[in-house]
N, CA and C atoms as an extended XYZ file, in Angstrom:
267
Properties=species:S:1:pos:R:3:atomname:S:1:resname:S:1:resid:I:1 pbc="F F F"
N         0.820       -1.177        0.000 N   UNK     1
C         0.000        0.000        0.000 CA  UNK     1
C         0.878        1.259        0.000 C   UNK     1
N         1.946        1.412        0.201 N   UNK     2
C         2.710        2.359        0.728 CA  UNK     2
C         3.876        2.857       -0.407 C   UNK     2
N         3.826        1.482       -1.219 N   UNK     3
C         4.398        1.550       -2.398 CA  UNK     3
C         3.709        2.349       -3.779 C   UNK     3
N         2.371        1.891       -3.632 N   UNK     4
C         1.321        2.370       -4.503 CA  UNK     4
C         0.852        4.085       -4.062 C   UNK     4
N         0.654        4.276       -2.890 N   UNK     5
C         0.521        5.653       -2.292 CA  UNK     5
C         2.283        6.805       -3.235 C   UNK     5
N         3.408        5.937       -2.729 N   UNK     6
C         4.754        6.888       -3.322 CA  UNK     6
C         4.338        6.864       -4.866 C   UNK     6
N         3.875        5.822       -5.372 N   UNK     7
C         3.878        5.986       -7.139 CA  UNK     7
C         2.971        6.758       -7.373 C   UNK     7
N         2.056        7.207       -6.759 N   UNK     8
C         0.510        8.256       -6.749 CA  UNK     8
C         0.892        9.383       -6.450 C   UNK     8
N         1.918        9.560       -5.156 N   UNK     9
C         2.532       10.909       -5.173 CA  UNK     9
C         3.469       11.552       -5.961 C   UNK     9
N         4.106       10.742       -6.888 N   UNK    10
C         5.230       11.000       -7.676 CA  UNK    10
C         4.494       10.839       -9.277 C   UNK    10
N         3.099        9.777       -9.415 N   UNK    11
C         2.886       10.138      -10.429 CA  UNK    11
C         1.948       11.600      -10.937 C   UNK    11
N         1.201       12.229       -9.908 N   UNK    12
C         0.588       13.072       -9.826 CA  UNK    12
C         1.532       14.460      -10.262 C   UNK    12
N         2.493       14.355       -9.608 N   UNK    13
C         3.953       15.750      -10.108 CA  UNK    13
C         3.832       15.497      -11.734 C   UNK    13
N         3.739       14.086      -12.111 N   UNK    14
C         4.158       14.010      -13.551 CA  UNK    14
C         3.144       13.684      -14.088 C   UNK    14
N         1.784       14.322      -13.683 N   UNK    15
C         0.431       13.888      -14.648 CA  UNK    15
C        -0.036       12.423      -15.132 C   UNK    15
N         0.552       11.585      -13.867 N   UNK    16
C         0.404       10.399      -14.258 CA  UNK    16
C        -0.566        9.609      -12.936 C   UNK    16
N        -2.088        9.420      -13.166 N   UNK    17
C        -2.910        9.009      -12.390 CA  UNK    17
C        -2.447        7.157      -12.007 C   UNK    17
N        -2.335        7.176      -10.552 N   UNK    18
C        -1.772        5.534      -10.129 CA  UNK    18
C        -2.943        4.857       -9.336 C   UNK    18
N        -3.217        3.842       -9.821 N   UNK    19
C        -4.512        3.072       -9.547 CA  UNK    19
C        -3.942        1.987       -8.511 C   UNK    19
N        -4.105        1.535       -7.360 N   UNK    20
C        -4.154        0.475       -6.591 CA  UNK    20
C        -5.287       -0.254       -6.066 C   UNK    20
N        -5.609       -1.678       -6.434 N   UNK    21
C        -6.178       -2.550       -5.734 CA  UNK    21
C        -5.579       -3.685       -4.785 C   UNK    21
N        -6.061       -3.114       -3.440 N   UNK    22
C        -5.552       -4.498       -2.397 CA  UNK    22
C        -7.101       -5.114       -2.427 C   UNK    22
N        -7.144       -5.944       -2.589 N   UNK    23
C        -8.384       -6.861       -2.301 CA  UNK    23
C        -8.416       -7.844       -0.796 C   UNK    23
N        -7.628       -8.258       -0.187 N   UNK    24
C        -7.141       -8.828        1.216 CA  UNK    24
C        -7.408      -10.164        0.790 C   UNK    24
N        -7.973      -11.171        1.647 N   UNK    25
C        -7.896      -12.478        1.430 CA  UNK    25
C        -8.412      -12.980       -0.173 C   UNK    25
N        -7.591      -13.460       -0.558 N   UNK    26
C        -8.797      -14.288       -1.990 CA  UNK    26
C        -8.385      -15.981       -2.277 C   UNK    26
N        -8.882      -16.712       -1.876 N   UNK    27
C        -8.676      -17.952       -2.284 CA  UNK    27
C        -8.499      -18.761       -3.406 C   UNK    27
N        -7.422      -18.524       -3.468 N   UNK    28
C        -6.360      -18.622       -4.629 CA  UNK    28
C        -5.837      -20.319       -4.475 C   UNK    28
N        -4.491      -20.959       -5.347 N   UNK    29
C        -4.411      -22.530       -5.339 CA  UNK    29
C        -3.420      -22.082       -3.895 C   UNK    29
N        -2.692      -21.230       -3.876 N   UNK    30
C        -1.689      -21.081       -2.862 CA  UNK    30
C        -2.244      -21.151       -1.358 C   UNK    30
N        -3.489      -20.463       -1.584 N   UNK    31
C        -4.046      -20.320        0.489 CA  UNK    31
C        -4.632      -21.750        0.141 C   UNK    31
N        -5.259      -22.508       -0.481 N   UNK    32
C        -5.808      -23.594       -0.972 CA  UNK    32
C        -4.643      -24.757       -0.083 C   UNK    32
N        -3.583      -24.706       -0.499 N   UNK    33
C        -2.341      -25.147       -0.218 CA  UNK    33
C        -2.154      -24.907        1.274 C   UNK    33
N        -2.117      -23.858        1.686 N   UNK    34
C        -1.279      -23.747        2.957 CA  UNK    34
C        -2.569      -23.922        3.808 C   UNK    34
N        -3.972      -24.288        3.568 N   UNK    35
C        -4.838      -24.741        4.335 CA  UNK    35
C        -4.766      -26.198        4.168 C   UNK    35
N        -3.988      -26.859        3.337 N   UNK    36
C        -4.467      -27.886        3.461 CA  UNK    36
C        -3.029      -28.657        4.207 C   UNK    36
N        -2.014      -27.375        4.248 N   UNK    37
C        -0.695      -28.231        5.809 CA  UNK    37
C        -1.348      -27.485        6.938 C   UNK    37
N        -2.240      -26.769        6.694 N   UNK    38
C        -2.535      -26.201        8.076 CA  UNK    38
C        -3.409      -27.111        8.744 C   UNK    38
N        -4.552      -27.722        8.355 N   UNK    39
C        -5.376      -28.773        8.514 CA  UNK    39
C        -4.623      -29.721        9.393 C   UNK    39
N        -3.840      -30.679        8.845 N   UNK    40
C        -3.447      -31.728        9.862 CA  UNK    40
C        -3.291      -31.077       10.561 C   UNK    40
N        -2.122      -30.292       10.662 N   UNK    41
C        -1.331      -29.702       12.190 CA  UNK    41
C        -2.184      -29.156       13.023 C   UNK    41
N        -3.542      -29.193       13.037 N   UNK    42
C        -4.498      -28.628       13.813 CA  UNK    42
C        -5.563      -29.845       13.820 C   UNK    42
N        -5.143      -30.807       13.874 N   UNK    43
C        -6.211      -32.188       13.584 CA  UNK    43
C        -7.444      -31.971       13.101 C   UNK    43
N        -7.244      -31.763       12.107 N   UNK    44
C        -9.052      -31.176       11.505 CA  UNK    44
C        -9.139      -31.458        9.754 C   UNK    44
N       -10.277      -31.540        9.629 N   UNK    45
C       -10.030      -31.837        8.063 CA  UNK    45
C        -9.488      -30.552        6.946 C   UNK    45
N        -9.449      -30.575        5.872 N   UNK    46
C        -9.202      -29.566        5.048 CA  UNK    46
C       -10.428      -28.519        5.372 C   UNK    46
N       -12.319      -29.075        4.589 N   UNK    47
C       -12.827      -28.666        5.050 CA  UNK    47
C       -13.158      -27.506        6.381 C   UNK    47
N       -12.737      -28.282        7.771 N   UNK    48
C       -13.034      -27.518        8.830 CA  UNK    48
C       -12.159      -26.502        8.647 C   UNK    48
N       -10.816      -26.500        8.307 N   UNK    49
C       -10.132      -25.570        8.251 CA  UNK    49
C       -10.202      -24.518        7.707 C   UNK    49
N       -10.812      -24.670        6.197 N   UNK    50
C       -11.711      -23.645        5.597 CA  UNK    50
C       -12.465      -22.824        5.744 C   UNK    50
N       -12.863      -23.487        7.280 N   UNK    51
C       -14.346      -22.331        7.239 CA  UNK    51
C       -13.509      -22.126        9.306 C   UNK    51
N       -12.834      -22.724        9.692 N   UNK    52
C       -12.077      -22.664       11.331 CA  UNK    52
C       -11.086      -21.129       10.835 C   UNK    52
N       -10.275      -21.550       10.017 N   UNK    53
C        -8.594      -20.866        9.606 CA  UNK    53
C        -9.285      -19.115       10.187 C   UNK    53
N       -10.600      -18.958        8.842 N   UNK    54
C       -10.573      -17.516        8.890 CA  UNK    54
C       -11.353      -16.508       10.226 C   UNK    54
N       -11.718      -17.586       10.718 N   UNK    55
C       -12.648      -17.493       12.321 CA  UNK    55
C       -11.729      -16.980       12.695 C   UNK    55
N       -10.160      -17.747       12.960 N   UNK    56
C        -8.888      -17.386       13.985 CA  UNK    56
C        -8.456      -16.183       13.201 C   UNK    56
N        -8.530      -15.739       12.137 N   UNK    57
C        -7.764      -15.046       11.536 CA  UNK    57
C        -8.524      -13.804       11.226 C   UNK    57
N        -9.456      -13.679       11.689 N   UNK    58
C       -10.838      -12.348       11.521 CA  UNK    58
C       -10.320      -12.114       10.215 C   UNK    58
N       -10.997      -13.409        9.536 N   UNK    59
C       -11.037      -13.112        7.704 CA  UNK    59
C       -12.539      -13.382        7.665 C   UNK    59
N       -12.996      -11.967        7.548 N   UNK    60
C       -14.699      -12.244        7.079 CA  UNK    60
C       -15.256      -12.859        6.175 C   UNK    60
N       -14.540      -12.753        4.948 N   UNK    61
C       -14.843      -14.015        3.995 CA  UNK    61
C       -13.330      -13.503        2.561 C   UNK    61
N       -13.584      -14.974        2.156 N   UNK    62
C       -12.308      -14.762        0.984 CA  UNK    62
C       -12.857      -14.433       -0.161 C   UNK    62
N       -12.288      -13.246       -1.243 N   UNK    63
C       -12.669      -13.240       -2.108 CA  UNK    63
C       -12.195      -14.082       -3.325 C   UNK    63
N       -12.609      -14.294       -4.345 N   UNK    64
C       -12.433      -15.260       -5.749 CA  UNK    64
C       -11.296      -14.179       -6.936 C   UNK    64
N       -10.549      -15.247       -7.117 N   UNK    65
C        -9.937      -14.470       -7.894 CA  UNK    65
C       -10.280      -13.730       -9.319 C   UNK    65
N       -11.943      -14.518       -9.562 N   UNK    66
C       -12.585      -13.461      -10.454 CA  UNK    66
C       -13.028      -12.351      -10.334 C   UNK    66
N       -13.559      -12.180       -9.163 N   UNK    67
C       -13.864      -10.689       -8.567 CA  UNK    67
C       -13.061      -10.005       -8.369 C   UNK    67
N       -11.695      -10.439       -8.470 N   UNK    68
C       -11.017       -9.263       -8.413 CA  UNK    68
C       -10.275       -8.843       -9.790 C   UNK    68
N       -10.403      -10.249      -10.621 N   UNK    69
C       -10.006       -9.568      -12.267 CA  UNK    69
C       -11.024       -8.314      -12.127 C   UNK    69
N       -12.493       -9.086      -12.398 N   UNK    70
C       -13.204       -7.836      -12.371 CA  UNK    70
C       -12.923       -6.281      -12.264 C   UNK    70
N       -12.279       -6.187      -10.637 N   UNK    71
C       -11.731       -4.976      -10.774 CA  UNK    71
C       -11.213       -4.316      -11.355 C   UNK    71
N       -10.081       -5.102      -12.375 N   UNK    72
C        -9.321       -4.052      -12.909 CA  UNK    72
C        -9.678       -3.875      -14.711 C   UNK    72
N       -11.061       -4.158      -15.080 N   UNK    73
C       -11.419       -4.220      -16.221 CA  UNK    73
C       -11.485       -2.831      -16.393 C   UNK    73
N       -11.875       -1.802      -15.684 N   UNK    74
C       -12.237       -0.441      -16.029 CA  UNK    74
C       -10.685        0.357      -15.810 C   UNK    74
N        -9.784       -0.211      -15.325 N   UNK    75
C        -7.994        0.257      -15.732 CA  UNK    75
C        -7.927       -0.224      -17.111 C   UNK    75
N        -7.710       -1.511      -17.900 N   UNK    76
C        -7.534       -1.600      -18.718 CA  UNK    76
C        -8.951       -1.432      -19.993 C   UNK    76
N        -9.557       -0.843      -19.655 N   UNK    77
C       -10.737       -0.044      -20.813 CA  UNK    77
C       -10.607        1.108      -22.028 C   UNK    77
N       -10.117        0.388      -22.867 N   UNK    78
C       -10.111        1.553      -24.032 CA  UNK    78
C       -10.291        2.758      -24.000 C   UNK    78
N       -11.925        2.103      -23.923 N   UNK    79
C       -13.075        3.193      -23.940 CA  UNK    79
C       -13.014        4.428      -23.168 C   UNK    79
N       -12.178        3.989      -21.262 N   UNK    80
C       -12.219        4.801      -20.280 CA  UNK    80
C       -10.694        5.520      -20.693 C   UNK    80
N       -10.271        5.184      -21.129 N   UNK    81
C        -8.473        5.949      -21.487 CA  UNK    81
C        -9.169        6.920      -22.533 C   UNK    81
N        -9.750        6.391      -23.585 N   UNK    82
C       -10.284        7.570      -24.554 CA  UNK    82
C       -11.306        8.764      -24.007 C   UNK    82
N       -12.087        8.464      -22.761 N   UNK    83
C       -12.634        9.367      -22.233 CA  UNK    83
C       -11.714       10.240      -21.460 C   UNK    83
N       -10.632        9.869      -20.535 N   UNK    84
C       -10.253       10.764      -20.086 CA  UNK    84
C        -8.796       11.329      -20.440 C   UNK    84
N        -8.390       11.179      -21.953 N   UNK    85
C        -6.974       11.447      -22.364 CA  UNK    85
C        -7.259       12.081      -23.574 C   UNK    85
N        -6.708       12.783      -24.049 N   UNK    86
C        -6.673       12.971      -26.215 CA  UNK    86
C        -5.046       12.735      -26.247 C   UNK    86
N        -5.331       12.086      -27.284 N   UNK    87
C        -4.337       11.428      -28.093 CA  UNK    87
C        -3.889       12.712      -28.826 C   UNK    87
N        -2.484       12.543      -29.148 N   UNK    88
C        -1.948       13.817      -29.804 CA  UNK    88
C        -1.464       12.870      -30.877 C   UNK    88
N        -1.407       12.728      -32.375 N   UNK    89
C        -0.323       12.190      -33.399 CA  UNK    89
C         0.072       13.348      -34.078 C   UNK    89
């Protein structure tokens, strides 16, 4: 976040608008993974762990990694670059 905030302050000097999305948890193959060594070591199935892990971890719920493509469809939008830029050739 802090990285994205300096590129926003430095792109703004140079007319250059910086977009950041943190989305926080999203259940991806990787947390998929580390729930499923987390599971034994807590004697519990994969399952319980799934829905136990984010209880301990005040994760209100995980998001999908489509919802967060989603997000960035209106960064990469033609349409929205042509609304807010003119092209000089």
């Amino acid at each position: 976040m802090a990285l994205a905030k300096a590129f926003a302050e430095q792109g703004i000097r140079d007319g250059v608008q910086v977009n950041s999305i943190v989305p926080g948890a999203v259940m991806t193959g990787r947390r998929r993974s580390f729930l499923e060594k987390w599971a034994p070591a807590h004697n519990m199935s994969v399952e319980e762990a799934t829905k136990q892990f984010p209880e301990k971890a005040e994760i209100s719920w995980y998001g999908r990694p489509e919802e967060i493509a989603d997000l960035f469809i209106p960064f990469n939008s033609c349409e929205l670059f042509l609304q807010r830029f003119q092209i000089v050739l």
